[in-house]
PDB file as gemmi writes it, atoms N, CA and C in Angstrom:
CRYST1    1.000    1.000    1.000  90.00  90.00  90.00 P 1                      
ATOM      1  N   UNK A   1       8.018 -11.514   8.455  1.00  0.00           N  
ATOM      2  CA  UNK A   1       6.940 -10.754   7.848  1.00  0.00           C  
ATOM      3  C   UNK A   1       5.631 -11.362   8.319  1.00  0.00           C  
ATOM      4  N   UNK A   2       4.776 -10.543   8.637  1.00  0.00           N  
ATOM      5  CA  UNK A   2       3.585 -10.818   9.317  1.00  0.00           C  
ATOM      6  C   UNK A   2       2.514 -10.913   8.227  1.00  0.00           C  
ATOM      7  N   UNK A   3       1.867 -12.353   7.487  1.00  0.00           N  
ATOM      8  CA  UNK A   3       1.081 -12.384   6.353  1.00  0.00           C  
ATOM      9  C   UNK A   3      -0.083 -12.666   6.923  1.00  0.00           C  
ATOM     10  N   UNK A   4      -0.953 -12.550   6.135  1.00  0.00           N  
ATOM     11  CA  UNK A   4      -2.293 -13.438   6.121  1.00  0.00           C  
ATOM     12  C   UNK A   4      -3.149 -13.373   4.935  1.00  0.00           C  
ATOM     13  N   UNK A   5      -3.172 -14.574   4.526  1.00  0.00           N  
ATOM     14  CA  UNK A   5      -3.882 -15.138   3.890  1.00  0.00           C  
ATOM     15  C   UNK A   5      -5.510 -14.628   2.916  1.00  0.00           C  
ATOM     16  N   UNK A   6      -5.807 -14.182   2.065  1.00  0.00           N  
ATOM     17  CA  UNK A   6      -7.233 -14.281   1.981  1.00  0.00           C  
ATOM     18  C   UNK A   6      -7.644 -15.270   0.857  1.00  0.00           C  
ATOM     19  N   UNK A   7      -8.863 -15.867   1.140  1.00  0.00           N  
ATOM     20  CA  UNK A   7      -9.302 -16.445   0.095  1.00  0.00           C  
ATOM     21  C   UNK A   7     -10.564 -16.075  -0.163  1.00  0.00           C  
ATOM     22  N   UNK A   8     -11.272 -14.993   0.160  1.00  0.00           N  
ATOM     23  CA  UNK A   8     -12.572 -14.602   0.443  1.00  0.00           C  
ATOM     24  C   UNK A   8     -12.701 -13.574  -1.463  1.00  0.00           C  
ATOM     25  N   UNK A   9     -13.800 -13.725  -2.103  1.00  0.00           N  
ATOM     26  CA  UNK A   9     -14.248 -12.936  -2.776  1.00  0.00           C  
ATOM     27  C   UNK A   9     -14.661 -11.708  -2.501  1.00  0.00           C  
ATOM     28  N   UNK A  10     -14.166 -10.842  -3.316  1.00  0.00           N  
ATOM     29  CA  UNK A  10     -14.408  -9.337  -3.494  1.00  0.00           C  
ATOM     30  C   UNK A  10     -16.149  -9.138  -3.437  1.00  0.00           C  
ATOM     31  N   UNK A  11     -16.645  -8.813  -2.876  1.00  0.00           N  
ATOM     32  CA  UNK A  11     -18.315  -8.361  -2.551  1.00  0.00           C  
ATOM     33  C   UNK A  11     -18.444  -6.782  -3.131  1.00  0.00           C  
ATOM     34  N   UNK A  12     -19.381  -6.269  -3.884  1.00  0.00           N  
ATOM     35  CA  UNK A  12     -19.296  -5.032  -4.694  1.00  0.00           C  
ATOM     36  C   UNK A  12     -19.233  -4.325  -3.563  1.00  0.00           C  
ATOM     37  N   UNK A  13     -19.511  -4.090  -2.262  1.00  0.00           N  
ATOM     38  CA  UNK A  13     -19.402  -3.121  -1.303  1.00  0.00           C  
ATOM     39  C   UNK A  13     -17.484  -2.871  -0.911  1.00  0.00           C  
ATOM     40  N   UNK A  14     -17.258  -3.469  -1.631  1.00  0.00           N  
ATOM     41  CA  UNK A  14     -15.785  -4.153  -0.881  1.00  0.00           C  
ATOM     42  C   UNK A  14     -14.797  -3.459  -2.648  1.00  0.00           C  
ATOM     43  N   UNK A  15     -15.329  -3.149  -3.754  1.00  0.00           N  
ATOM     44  CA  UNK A  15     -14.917  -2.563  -4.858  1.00  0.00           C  
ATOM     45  C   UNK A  15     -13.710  -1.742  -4.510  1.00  0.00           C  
ATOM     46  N   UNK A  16     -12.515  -2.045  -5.521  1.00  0.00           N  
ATOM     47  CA  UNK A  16     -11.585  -0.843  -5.251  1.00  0.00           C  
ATOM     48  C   UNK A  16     -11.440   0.421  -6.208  1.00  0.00           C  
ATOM     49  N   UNK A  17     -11.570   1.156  -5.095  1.00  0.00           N  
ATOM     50  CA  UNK A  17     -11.463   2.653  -5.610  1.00  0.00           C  
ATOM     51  C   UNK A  17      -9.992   3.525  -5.584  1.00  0.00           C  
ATOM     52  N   UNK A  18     -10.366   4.260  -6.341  1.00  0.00           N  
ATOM     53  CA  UNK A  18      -8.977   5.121  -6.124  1.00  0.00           C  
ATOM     54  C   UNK A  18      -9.012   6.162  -5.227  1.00  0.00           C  
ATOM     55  N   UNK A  19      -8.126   6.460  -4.633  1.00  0.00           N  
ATOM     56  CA  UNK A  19      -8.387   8.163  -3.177  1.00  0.00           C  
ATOM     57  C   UNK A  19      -7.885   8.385  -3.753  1.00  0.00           C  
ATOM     58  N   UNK A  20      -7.842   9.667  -3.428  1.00  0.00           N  
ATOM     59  CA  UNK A  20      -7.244  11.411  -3.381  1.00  0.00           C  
ATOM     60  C   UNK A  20      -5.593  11.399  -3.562  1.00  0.00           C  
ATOM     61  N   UNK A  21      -5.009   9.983  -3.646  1.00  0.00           N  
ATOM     62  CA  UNK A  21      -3.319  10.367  -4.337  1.00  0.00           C  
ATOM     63  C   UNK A  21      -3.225   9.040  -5.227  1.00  0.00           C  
ATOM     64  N   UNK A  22      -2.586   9.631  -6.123  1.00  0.00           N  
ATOM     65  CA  UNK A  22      -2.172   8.196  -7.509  1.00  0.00           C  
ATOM     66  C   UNK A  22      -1.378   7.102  -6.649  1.00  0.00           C  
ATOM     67  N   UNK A  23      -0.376   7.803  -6.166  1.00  0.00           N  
ATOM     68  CA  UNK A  23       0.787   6.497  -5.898  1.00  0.00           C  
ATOM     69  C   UNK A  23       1.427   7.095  -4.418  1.00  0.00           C  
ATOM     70  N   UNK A  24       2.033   6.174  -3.939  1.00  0.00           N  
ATOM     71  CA  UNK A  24       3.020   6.140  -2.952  1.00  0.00           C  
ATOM     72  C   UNK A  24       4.363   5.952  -3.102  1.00  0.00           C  
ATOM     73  N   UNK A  25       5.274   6.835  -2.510  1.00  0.00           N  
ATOM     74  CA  UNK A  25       6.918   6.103  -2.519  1.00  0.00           C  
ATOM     75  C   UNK A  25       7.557   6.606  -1.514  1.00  0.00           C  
ATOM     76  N   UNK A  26       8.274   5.479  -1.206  1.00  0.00           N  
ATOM     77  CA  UNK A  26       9.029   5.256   0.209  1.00  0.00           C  
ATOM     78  C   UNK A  26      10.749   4.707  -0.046  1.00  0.00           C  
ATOM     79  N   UNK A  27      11.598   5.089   0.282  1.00  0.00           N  
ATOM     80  CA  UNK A  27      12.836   4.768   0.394  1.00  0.00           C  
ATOM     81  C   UNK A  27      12.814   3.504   1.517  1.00  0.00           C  
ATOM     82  N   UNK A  28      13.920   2.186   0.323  1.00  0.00           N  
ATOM     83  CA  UNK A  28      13.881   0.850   1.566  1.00  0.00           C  
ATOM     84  C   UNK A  28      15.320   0.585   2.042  1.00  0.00           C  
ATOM     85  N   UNK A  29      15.494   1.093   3.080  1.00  0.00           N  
ATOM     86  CA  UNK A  29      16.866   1.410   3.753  1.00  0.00           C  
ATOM     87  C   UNK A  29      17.778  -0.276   2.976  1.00  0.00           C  
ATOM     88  N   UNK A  30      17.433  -1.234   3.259  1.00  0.00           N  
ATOM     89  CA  UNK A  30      18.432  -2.152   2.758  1.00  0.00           C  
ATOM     90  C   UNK A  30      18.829  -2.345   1.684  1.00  0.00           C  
ATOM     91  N   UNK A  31      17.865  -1.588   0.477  1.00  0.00           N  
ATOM     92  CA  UNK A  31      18.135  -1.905  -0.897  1.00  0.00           C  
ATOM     93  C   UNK A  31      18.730  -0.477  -1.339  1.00  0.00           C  
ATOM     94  N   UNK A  32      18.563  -0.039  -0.826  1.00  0.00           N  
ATOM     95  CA  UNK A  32      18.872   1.626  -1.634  1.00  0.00           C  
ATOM     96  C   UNK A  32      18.233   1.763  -2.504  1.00  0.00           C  
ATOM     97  N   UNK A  33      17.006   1.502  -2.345  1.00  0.00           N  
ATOM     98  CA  UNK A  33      16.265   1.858  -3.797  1.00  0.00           C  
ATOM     99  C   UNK A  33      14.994   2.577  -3.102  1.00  0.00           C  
ATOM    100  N   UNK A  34      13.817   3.484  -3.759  1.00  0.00           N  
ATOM    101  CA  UNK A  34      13.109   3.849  -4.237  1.00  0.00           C  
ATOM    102  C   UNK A  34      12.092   3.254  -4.344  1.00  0.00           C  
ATOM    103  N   UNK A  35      10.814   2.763  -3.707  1.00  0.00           N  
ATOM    104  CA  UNK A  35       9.416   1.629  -4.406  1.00  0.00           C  
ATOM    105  C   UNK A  35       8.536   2.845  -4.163  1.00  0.00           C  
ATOM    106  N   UNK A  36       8.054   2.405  -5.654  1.00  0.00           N  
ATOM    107  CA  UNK A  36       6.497   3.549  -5.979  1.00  0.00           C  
ATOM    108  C   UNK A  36       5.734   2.848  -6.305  1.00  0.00           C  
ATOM    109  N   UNK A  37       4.222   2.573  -6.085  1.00  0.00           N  
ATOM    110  CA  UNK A  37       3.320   1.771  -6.335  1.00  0.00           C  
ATOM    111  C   UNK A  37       2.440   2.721  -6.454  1.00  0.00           C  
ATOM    112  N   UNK A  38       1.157   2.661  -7.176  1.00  0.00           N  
ATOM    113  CA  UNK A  38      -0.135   2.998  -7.213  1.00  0.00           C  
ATOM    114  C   UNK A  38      -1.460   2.710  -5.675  1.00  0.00           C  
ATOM    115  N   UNK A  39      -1.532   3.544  -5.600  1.00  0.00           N  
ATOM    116  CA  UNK A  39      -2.506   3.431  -4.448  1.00  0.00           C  
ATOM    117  C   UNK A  39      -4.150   2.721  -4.701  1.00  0.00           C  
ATOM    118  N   UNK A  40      -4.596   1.701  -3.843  1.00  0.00           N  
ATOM    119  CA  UNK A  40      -5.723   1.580  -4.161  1.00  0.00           C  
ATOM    120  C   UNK A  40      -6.773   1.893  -2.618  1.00  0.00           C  
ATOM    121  N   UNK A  41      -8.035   1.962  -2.905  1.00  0.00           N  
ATOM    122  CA  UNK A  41      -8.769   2.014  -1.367  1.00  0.00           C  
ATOM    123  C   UNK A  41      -9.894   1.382  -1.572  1.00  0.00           C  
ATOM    124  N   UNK A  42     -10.151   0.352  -0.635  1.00  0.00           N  
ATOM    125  CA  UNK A  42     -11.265  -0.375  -0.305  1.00  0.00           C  
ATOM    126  C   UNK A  42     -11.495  -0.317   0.830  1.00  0.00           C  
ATOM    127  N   UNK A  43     -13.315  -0.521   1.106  1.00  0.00           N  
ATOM    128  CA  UNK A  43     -13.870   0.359   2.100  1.00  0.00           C  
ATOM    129  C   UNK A  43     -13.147  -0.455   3.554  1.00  0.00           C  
ATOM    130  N   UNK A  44     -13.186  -1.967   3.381  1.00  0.00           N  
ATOM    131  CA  UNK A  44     -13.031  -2.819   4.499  1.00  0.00           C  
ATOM    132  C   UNK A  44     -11.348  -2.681   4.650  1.00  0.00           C  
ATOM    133  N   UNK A  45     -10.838  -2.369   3.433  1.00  0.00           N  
ATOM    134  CA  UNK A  45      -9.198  -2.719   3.805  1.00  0.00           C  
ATOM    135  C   UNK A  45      -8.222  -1.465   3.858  1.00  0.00           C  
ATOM    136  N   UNK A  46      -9.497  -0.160   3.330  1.00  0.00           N  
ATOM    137  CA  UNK A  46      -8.535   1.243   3.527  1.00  0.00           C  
ATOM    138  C   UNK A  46      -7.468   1.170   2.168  1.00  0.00           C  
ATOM    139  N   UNK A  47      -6.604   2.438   2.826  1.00  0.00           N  
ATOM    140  CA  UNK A  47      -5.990   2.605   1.478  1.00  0.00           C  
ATOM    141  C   UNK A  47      -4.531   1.022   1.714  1.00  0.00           C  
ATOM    142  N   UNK A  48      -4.108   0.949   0.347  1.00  0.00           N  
ATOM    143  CA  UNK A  48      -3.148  -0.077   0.460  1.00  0.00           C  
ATOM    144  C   UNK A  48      -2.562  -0.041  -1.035  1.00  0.00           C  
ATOM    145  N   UNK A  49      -1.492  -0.427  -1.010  1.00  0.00           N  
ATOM    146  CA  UNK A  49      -0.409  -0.780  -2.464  1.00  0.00           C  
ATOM    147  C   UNK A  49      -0.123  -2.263  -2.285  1.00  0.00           C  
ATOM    148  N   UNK A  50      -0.200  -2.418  -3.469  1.00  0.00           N  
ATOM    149  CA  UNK A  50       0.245  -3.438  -3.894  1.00  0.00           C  
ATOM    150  C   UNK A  50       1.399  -4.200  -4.380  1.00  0.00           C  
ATOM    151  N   UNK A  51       2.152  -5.377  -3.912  1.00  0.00           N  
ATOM    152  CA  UNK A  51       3.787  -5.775  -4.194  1.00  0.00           C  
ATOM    153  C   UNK A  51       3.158  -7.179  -4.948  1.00  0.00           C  
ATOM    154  N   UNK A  52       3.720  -7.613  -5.743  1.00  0.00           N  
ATOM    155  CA  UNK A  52       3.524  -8.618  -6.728  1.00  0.00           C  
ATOM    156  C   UNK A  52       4.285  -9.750  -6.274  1.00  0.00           C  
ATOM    157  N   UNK A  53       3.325 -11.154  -5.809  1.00  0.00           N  
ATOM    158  CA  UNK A  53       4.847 -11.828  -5.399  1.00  0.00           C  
ATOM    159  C   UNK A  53       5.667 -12.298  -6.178  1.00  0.00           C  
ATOM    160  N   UNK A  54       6.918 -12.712  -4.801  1.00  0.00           N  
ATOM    161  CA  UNK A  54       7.955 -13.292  -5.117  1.00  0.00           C  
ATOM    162  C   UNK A  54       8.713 -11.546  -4.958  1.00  0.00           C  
ATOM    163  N   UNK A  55       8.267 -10.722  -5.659  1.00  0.00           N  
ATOM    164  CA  UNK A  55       8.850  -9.128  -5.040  1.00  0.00           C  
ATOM    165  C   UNK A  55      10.251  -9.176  -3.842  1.00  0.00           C  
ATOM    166  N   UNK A  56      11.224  -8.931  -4.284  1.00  0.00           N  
ATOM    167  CA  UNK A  56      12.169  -8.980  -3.084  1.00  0.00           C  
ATOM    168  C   UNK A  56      11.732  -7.868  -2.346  1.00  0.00           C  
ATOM    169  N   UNK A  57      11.086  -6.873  -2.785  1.00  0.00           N  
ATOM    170  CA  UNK A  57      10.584  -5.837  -1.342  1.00  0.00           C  
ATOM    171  C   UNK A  57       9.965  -6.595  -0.271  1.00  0.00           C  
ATOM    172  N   UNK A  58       9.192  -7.874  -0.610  1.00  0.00           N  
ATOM    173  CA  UNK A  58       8.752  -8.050   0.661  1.00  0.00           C  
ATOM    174  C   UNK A  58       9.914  -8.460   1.421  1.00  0.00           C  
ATOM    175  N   UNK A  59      10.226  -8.819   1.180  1.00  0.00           N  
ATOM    176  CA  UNK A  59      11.258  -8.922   2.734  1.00  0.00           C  
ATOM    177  C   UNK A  59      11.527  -7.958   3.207  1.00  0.00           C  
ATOM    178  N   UNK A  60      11.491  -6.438   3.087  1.00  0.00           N  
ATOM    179  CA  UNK A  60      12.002  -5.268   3.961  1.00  0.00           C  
ATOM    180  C   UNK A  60      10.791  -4.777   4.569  1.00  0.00           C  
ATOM    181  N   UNK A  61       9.606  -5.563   4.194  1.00  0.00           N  
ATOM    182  CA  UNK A  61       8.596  -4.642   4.864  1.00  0.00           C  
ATOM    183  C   UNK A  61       7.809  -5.606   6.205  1.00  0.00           C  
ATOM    184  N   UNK A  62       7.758  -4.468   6.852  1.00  0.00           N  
ATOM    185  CA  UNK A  62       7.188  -5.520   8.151  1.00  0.00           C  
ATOM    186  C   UNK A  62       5.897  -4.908   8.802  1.00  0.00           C  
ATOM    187  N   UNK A  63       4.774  -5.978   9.010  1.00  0.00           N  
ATOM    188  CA  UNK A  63       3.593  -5.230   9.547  1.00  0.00           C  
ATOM    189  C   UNK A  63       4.093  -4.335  10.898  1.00  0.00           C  
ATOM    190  N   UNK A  64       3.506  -3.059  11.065  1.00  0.00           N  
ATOM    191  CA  UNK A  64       3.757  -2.068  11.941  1.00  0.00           C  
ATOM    192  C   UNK A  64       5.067  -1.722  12.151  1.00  0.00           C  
ATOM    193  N   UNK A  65       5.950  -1.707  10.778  1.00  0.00           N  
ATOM    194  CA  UNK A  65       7.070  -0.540   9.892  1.00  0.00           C  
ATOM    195  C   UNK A  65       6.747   0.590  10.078  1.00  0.00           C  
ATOM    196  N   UNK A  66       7.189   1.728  10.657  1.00  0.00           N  
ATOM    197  CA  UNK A  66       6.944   2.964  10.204  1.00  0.00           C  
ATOM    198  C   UNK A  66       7.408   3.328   8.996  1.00  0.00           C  
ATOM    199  N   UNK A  67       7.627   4.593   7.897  1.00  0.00           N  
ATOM    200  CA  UNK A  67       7.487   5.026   7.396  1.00  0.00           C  
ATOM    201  C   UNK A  67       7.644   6.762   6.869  1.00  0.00           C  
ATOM    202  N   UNK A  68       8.620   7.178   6.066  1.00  0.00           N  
ATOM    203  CA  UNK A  68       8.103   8.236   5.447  1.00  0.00           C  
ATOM    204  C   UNK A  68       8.040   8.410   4.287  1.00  0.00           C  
ATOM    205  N   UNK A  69       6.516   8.401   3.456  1.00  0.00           N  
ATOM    206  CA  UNK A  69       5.858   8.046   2.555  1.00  0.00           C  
ATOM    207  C   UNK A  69       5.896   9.117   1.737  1.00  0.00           C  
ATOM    208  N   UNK A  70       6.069   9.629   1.127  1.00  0.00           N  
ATOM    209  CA  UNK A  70       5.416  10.494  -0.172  1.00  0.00           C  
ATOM    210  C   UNK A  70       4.308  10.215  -1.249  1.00  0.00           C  
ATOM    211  N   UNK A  71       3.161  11.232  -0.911  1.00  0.00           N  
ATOM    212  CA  UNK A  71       1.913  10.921  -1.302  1.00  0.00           C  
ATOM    213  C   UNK A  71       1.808  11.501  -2.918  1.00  0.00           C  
ATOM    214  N   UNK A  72       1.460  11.411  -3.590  1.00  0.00           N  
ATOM    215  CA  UNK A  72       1.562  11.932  -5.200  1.00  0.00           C  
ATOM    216  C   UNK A  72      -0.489  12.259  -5.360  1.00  0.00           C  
ATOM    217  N   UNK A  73      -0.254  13.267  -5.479  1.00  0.00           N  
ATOM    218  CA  UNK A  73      -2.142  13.431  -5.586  1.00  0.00           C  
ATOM    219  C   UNK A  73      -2.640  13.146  -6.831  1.00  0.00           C  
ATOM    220  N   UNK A  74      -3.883  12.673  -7.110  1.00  0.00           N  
ATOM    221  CA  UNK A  74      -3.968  12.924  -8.389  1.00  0.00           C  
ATOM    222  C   UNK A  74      -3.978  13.429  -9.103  1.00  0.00           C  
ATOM    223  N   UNK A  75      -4.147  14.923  -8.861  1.00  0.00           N  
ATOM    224  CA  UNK A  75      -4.068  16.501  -9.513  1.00  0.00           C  
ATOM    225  C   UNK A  75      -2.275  16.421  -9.182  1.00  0.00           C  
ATOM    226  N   UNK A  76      -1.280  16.120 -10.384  1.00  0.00           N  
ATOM    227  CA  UNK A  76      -0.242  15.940 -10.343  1.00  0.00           C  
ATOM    228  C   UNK A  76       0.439  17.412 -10.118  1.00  0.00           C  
ATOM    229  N   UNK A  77      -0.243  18.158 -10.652  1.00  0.00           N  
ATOM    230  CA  UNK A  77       0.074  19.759 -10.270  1.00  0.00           C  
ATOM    231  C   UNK A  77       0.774  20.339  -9.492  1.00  0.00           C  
ATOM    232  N   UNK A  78      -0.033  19.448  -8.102  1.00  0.00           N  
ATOM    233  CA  UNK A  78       0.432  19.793  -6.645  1.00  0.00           C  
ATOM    234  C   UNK A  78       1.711  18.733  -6.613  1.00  0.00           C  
ATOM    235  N   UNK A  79       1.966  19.602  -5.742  1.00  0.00           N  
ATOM    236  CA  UNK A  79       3.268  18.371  -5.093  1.00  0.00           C  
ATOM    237  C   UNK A  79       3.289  17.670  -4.130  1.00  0.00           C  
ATOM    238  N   UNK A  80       3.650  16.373  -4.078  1.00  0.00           N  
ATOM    239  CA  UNK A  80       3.241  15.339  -2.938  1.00  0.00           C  
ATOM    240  C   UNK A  80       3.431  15.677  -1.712  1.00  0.00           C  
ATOM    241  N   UNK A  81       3.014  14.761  -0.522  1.00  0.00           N  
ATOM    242  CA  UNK A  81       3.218  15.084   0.349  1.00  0.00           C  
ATOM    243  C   UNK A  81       3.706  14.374   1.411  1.00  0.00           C  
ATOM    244  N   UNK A  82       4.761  14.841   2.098  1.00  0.00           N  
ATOM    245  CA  UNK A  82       5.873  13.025   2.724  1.00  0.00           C  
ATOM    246  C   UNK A  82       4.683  13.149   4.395  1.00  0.00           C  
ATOM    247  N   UNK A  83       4.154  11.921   4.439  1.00  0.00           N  
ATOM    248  CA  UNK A  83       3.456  11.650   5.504  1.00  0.00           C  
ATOM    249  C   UNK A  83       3.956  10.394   6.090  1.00  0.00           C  
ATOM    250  N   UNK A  84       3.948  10.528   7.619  1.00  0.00           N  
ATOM    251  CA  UNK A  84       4.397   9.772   8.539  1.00  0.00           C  
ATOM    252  C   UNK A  84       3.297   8.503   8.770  1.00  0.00           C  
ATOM    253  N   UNK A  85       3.896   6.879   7.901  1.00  0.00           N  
ATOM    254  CA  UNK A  85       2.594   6.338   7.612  1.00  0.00           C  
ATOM    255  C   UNK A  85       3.349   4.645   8.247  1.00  0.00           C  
ATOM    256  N   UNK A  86       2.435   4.316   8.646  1.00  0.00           N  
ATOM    257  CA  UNK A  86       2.479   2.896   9.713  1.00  0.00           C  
ATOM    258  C   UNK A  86       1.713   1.436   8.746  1.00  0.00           C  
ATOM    259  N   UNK A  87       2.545   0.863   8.316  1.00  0.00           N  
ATOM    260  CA  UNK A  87       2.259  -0.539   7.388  1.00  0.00           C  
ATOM    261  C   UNK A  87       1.009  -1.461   8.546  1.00  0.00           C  
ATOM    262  N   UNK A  88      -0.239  -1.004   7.895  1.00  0.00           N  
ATOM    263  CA  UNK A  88      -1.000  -1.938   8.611  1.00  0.00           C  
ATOM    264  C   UNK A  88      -1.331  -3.590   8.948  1.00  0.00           C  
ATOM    265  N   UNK A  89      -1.136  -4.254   7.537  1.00  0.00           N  
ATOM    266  CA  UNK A  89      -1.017  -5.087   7.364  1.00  0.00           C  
ATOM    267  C   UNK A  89      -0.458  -5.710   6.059  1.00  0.00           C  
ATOM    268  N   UNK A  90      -0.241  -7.093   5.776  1.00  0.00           N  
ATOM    269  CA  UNK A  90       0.372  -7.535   4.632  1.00  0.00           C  
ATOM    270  C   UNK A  90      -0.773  -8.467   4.534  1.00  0.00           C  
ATOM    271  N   UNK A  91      -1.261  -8.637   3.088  1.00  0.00           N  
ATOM    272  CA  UNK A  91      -2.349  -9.817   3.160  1.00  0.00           C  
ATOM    273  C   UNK A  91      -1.676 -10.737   1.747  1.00  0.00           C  
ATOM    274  N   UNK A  92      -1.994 -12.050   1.699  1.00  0.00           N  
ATOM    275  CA  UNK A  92      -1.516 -12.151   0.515  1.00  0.00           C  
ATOM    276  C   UNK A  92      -2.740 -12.981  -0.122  1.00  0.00           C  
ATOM    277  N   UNK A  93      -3.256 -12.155  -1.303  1.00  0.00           N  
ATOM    278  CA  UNK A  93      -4.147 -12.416  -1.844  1.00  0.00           C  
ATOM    279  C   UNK A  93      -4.370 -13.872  -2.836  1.00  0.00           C  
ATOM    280  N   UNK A  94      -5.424 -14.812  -2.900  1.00  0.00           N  
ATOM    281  CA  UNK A  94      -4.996 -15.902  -3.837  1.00  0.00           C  
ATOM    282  C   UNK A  94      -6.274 -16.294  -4.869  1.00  0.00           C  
ATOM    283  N   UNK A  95      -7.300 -15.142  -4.987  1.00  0.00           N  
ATOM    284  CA  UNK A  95      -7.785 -15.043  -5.461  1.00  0.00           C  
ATOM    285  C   UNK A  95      -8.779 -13.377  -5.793  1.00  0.00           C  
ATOM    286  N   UNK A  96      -9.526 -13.403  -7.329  1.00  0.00           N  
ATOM    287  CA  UNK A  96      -9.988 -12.057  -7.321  1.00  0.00           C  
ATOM    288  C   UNK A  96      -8.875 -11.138  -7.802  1.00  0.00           C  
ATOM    289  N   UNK A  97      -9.326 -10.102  -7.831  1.00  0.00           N  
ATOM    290  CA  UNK A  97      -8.965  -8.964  -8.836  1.00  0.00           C  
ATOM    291  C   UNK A  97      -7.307  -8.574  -8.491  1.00  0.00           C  
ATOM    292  N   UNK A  98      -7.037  -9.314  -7.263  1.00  0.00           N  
ATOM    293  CA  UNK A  98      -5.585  -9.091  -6.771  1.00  0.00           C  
ATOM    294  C   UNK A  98      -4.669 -10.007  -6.388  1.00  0.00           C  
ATOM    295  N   UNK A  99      -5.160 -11.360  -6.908  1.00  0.00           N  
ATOM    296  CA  UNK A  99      -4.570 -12.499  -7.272  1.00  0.00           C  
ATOM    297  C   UNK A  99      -2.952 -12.924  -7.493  1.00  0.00           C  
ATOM    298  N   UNK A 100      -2.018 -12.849  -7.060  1.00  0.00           N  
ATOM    299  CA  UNK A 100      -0.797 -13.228  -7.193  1.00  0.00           C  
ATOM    300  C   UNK A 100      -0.292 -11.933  -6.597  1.00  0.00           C  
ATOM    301  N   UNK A 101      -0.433 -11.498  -5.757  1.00  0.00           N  
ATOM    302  CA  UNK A 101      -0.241  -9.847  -5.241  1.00  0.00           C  
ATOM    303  C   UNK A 101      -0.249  -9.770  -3.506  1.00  0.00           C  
ATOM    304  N   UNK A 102       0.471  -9.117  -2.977  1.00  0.00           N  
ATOM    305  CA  UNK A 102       0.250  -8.992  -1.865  1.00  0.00           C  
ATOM    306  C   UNK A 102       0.128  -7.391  -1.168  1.00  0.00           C  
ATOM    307  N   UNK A 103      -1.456  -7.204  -0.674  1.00  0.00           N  
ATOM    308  CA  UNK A 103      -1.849  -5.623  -0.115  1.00  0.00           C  
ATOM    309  C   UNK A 103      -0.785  -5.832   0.896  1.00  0.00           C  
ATOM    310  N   UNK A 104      -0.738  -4.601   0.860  1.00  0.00           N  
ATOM    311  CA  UNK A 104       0.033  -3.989   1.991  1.00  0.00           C  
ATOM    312  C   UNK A 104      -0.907  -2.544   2.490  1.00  0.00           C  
ATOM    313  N   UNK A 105      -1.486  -2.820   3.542  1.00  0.00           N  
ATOM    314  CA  UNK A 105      -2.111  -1.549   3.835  1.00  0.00           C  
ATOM    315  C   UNK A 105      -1.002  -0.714   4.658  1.00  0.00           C  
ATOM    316  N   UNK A 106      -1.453   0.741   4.418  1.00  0.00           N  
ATOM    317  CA  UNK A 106      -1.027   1.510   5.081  1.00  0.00           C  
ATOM    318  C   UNK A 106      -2.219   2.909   6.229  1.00  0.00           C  
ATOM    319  N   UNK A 107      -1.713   3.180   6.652  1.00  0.00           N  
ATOM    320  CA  UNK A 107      -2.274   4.322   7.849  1.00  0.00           C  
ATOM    321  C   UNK A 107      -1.538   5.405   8.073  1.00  0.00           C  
ATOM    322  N   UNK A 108      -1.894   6.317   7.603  1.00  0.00           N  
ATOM    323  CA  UNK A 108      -1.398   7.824   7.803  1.00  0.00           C  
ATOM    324  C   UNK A 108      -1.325   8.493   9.093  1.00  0.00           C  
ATOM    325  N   UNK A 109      -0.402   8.678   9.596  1.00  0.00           N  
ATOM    326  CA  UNK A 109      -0.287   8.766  11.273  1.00  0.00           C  
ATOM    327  C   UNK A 109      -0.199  10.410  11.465  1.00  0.00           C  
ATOM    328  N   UNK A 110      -0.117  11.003  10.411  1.00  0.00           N  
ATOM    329  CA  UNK A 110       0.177  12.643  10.599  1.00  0.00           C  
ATOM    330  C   UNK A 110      -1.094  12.810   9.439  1.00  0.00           C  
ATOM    331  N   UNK A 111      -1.547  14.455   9.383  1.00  0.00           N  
ATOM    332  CA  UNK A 111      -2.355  15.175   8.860  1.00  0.00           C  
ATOM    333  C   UNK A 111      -1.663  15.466   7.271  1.00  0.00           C  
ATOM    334  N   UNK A 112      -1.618  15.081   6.014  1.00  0.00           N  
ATOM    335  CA  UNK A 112      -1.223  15.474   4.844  1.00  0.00           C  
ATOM    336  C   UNK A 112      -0.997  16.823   5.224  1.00  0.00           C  
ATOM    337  N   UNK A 113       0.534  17.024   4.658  1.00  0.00           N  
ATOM    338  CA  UNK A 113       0.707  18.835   4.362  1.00  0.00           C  
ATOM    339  C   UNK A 113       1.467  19.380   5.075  1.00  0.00           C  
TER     340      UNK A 113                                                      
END                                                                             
């Protein structure tokens, strides 16, 4: 697994916001299971979910994993949408609002829909 480290403080330009879908879920071929996380987006780090460590998911996930993701919008109404999405990076956070947690960004490689 490809980590890195941050120890840098959150700067208000750098605030996480929520986009345009609640959560993500992806099927993890070795576990047979199902991981749904909540989506977050920050401007410098894009959209990304979050795994809590010690998480046995991390071990199935690997920077530049492909992916087919199912997007959950926030208008739950609609129905999600499975997008072809590429694990940008793994960071593992050790301080700040995401403290014992490790982002996992992701990148949407197809057009939602």
């Amino acid at each position: 697994m490809a980590l890195i480290q941050s120890t840098q403080q959150t700067s208000p330009d750098e605030q996480a916001r929520e986009p345009g879908y609640a959560c993500v879920e992806f099927h993890i071929q070795d576990m047979g299971a199902v991981y749904q996380s909540k989506i977050w987006e920050v401007p410098l780090k894009g959209l990304f979910f979050l795994v809590k460590e010690g998480s046995s998911v991390l071990a199935h996930l690997r920077t530049g994993d492909e992916i087919k993701a199912r997007y959950t919008p926030l208008n739950r109404r609609k129905p999600g949408d499975y997008i072809k999405t590429k694990i940008r990076y793994i960071i593992q956070e050790q301080t700040g609002r995401f403290k014992g947690h490790y982002l996992v960004g992701l990148a949407m490689m197809e057009e939602p829909g």
